[in-house]
C-alpha positions in Angstrom: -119.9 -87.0 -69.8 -120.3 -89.6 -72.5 -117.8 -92.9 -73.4 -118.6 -93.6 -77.3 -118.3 -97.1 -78.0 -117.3 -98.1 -81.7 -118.8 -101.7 -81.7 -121.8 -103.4 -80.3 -122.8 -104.4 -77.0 -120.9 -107.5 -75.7 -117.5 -106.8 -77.7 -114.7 -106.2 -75.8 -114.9 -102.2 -76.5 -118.1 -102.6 -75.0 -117.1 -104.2 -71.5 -114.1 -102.0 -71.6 -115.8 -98.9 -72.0 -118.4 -99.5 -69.7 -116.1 -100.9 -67.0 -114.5 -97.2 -67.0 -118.0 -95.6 -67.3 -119.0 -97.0 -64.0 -115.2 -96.1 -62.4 -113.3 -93.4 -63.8 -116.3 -90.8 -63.2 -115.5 -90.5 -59.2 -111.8 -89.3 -59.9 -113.1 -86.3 -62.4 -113.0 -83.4 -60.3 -117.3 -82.4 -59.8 -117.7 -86.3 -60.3 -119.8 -86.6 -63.1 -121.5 -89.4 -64.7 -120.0 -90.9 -67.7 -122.8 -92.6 -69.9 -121.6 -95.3 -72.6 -123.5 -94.7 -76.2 -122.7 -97.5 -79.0 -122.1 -95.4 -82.0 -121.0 -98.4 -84.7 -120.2 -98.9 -88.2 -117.5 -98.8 -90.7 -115.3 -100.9 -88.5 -115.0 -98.2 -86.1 -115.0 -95.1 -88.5 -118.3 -93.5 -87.7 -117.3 -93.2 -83.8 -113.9 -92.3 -84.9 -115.3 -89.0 -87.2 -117.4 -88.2 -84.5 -114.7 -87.9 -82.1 -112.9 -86.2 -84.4 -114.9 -83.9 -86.1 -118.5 -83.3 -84.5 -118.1 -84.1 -80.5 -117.6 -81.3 -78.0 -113.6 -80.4 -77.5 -114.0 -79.6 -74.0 -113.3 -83.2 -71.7 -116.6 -84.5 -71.5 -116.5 -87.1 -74.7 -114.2 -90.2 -74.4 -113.4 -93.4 -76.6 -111.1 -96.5 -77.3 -110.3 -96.0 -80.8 -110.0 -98.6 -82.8 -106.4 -100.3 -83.2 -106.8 -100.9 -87.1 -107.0 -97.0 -87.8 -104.0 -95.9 -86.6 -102.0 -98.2 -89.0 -104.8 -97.0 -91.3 -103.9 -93.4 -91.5 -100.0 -93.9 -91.7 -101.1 -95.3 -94.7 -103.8 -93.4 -96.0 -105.5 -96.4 -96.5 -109.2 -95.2 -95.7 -110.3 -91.5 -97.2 -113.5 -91.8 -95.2 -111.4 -90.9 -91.6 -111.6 -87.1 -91.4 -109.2 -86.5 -88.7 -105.7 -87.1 -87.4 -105.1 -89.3 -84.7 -101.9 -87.4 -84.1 -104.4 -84.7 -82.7 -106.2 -86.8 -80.1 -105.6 -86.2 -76.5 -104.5 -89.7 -75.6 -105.3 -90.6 -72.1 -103.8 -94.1 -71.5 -103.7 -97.4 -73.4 -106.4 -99.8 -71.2 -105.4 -103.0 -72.1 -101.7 -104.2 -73.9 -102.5 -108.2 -75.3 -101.3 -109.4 -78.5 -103.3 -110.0 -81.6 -104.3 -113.8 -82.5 -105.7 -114.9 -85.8 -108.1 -117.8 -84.4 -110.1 -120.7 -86.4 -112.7 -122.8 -84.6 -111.8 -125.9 -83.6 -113.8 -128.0 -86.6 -111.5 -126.0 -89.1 -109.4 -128.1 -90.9 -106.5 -125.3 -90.9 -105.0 -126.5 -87.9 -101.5 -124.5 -88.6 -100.7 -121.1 -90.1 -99.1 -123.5 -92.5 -101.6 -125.1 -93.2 -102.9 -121.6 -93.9 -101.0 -121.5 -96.9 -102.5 -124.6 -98.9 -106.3 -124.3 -98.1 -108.7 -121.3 -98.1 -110.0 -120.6 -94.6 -112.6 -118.0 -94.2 -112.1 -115.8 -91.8 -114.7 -113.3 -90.4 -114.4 -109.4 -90.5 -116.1 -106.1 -88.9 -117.0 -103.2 -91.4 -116.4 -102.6 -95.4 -112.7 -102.3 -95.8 -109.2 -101.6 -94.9 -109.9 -99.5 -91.5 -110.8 -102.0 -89.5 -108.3 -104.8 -87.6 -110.1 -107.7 -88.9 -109.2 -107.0 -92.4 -105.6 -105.7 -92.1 -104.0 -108.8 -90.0 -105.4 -111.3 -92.2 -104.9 -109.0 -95.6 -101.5 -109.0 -93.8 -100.8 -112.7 -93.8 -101.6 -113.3 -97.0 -100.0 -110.4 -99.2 -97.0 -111.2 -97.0 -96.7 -115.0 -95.5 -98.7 -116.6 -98.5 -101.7 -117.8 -96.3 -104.9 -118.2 -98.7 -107.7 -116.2 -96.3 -111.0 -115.8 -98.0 -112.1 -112.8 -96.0 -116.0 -112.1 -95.4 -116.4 -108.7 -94.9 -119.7 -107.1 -92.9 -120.1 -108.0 -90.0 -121.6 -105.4 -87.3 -118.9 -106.2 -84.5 -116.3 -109.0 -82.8 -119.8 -110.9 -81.0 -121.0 -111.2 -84.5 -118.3 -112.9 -85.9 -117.9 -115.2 -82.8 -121.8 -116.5 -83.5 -120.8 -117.0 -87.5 -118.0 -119.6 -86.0 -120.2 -121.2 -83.8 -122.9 -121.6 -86.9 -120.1 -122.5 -89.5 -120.7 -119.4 -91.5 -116.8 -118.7 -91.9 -113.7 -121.0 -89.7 -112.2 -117.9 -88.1 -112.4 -114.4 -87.0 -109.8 -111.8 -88.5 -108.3 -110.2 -85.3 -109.0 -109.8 -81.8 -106.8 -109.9 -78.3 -106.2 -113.1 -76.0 -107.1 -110.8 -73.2 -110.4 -110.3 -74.7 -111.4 -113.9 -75.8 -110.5 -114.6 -71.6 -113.0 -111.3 -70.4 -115.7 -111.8 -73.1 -115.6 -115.5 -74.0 -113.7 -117.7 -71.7 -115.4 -120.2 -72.2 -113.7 -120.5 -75.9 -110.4 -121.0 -73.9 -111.1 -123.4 -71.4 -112.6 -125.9 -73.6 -110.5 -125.2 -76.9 -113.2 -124.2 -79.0 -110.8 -121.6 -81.1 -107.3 -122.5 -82.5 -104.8 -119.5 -82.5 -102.9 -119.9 -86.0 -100.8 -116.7 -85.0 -100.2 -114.0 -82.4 -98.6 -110.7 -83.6 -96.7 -108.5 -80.8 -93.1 -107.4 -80.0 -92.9 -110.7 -77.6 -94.5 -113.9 -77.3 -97.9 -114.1 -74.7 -97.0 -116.3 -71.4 -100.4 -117.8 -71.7 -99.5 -119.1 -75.4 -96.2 -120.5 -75.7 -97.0 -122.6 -78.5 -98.6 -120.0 -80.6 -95.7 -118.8 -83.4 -95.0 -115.0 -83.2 -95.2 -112.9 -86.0 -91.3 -111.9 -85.5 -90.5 -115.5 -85.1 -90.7 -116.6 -88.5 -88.4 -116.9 -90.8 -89.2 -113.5 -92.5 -86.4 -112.2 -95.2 -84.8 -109.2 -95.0 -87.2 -107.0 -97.1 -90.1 -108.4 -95.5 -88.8 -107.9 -91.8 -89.8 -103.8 -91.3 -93.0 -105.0 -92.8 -93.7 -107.4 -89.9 -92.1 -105.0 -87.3 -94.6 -102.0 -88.1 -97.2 -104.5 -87.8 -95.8 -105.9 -84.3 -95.3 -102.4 -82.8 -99.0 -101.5 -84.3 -100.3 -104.2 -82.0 -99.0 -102.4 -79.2 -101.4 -100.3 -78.9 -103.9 -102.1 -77.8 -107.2 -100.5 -76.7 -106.3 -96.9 -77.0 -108.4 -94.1 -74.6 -108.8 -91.0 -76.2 -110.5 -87.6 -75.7 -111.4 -85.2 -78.5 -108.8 -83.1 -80.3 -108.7 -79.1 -79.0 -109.1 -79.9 -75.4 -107.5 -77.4 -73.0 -104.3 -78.9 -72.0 -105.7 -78.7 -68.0 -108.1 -80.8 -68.6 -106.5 -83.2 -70.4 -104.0 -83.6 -67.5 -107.0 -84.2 -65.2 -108.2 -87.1 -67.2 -104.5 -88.7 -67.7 -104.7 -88.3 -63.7 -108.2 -89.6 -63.0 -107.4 -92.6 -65.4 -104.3 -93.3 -63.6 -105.5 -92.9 -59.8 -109.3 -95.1 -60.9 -106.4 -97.8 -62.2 -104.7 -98.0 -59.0 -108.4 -97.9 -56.5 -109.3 -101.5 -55.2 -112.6 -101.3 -56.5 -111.6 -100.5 -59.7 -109.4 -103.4 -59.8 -112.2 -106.2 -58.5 -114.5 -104.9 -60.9 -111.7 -105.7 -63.8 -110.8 -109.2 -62.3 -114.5 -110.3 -62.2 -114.6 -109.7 -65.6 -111.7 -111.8 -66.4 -109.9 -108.2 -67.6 -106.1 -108.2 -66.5 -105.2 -104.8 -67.2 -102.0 -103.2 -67.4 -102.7 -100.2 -69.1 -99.8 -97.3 -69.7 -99.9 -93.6 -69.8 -101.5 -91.6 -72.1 -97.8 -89.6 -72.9 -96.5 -93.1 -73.6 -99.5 -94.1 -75.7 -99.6 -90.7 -77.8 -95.6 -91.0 -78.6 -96.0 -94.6 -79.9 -99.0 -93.5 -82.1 -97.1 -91.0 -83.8 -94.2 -93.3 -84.2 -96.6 -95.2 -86.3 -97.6 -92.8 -88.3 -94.4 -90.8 -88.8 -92.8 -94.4 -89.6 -90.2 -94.3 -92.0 -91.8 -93.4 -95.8 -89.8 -96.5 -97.0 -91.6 -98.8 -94.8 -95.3 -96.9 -95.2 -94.6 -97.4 -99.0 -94.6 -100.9 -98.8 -97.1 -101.4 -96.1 -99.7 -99.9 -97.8 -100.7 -102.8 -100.2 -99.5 -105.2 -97.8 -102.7 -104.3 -95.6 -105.0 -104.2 -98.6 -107.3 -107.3 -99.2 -107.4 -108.5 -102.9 -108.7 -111.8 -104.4 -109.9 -113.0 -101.1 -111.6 -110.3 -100.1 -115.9 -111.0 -100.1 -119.2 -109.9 -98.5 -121.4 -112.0 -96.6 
């Protein structure tokens, strides 16, 4: 079996992916090996059309698809994804964390407020819309007024972290608290990043002082707006097998996901890692990605451009 990974080694898909790689093969029935190949670019597109369109429909491919494209297609935002996510066989979400927008500490934008007087540039994976690191901060500023010069190009999430470090650009687009704790923690134990704003259904224990999306005071017409965008966020790292699989199968993935999630080993593998997983079922994953997509046309209408870089949009 294979585990395609849309971004490069390090990211959080990465450790993810390969932390089920080494696990989830001894619940398969015939216990095969699961080996992890990086397929990136196009903020997560090329690994997406190969799941979709070109890998074997029979069990043996898996992947955590991008979060950015699901929002993507219920918008029809990006041309260049040639399948329907509706279609994958969704076998559980791996890790639920909310989105933060960070800056690195030297930034000046200390505040999402202060957001909206200064241009902050802010780092993002791939060419365009598909990809989470463009739409949250595309997001902010078609909708909250924030003035986000975005730099478009980078390979993966590690990338962007080094262009912070070397002042290339003050922040980095999206990524999870739960992933800045596995893959940087360092970051968080010595404040090196400022998290301007975290985007969810609820607010993150760990960051009380961080404002939530919902939280602000958002009019009425902009509300739906922020709520698609909060229950996008949801979805976390999403684990997906090809489209066409025999429905036996798929139930024997759903059930070696869920019973590699409970072993002990399993578990200490995650926690050395700094991973804190809670990850949900792969029924409950596939009905809250097609709420998404089925959203309401009113809402998808005005989403659309919402998500959709303009003036601040650039290429390193």
């Amino acid at each position: 079996m294979k585990v395609i990974i849309r971004d490069t080694t390090g990211s959080n898909y990465d450790m993810l992916s390969r932390l089920v790689a080494r696990h989830m093969g001894a619940f398969i029935p015939g216990q095969p090996t699961i080996v992890p190949i990086n397929m990136v670019g196009g903020g997560g597109l090329i690994a997406a059309n190969y799941v979709a369109t070109v890998a074997p429909r029979d069990g043996t491919i898996l992947s955590i698809v991008g979060q950015g494209l699901i929002a993507d297609q219920a918008l029809g935002l990006s041309p260049q994804f040639q399948g329907d996510l509706r279609q994958f066989n969704w076998i559980a979400n791996i890790e639920s964390s909310n989105q933060i927008l960070v800056v690195w500490h030297t930034s000046q934008t200390k505040t999402i407020e202060d957001a909206k007087i200064r241009e902050t540039t802010i780092g993002a994976t791939g060419g365009g819309e598909a990809s989470a690191s463009v739409q949250y901060p595309a997001f902010f500023n078609n909708i909250l007024g924030t003035k986000f010069k975005i730099i478009l190009g980078y390979v993966g999430g590690p990338q962007i972290n080094l262009a912070m470090e070397r002042g290339e650009v003050e922040g980095r687009g999206t990524n999870t608290y739960a992933s800045y704790v596995a893959t940087t923690p360092h970051y968080i134990e010595k404040k090196l990043i400022r998290p301007l704003i975290q985007t969810g259904m609820r607010k993150d224990p760990a960051m009380p002082d961080v404002p939530l999306l919902l939280d602000l005071a958002l009019s009425p017409d902009v509300r739906p707006l922020a709520e698609f965008m909060s229950r996008s966020s949801t979805v976390g790292r999403p684990f997906a097998t090809t489209p066409g699989v025999p429905a036996e199968r798929v139930a024997a993935l759903r059930k070696a996901f869920a019973e590699m999630a409970r072993d002990p080993a399993f578990i200490e593998d995650a926690r050395s890692m700094k991973f804190d997983l809670n990850p949900t079922s792969g029924e409950e994953l596939a009905q809250l990605i097609s709420d998404i997509i089925n959203a309401p046309e009113a809402v998808r209408k005005l989403m659309g451009p919402a998500l959709v870089p303009k003036e601040s949009l650039d290429k390193k």
